[in-house]
N, C-alpha and C positions, 0 to 999 in steps of 0.2 A: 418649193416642191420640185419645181424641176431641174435646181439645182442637186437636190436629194438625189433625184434618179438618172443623172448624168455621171454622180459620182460609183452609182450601184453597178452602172452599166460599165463605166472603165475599168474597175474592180472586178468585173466579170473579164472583159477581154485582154485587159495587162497580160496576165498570164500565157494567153495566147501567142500574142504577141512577141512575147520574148522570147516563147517555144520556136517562133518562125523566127526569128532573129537571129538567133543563136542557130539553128536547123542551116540559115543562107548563109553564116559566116563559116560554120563548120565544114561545110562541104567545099569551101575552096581552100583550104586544108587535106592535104593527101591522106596522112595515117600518122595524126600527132601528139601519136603514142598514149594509143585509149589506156586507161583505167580499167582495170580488173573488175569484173562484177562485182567479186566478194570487197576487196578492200574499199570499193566505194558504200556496199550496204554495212560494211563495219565502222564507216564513218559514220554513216545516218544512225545508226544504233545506239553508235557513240553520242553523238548529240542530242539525240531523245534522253536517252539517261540523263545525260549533264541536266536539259530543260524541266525533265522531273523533279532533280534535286536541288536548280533550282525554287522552283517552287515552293518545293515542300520550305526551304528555307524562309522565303519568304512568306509564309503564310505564318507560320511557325513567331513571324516577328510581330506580326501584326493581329494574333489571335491574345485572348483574354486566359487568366488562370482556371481552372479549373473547381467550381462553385459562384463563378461572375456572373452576371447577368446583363444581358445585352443590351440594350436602349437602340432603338431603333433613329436614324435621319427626323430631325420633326424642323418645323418651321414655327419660331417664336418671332412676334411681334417684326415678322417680315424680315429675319433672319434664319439664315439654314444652317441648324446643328448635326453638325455629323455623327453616324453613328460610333457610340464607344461604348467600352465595359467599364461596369462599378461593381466594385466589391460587394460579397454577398453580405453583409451586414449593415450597408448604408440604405436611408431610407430613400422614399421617392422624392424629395426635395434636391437631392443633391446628383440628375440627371444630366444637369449641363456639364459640359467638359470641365477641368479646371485650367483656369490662365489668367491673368492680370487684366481683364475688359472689368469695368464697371458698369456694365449695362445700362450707360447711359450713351447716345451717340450723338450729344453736345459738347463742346469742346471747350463750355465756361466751368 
C-alpha cells in the first residue's frame, strides 16, 4: 500500500519537477531562439491527430466482425481466458480461444 501511494505521489510531482528543471536550465540561456507560438501548437495538433489515427488503427485490429459476439475474460479451473469474439453461428461450447493446449497441465 504504501508502495501504491509513493508511486501516485511522484506521478503527481514528476511533472513538476521537470517544469522547474527545465524553467532553471532555460533561464541561463539568453534568447535561444524561442519557437513561434503557432508552429509549436501546430505541432501538438499535429501529434494529436497522428495519436488518434493511431488508435483508431489499432482498435480497428483488435475488434471483432460485425454479427460476433463477445465472451467476456472468465477464469476456468484456475486459469485466465481472455476475452475474444466467436462467430455468430457457433454455439456456447466453443467459448475458449482456439490454440494447440489440451487442457491438461500434466506433462505425461
Amino acid at each position: 500500500m504504501v508502495r501504491i501511494t509513493l508511486i501516485e505521489i511522484a506521478s503527481f510531482l514528476l511533472p513538476f519537477a521537470l517544469f522547474l528543471l527545465w524553467q532553471r536550465l532555460s533561464s541561463r540561456v539568453p534568447d535561444a531562439g524561442r519557437l513561434p507560438t503557432l508552429r509549436l501548437a501546430a505541432a501538438g495538433a499535429g501529434l494529436a491527430v497522428l495519436m488518434m489515427l493511431v488508435m483508431v488503427f489499432v482498435d480497428a485490429r483488435n475488434a471483432g466482425h460485425a454479427g460476433d459476439r463477445y465472451v467476456p475474460p472468465q477464469s476456468v479451473d484456475g486459469r485466465i481466458i481472455p476475452g475474444h469474439f466467436v462467430p455468430a453461428g457457433e454455439d456456447e461450447t466453443s467459448d475458449e480461444p482456439t490454440g494447440d493446449e489440451s487442457g491438461t497441465d500434466d506433462p505425461q
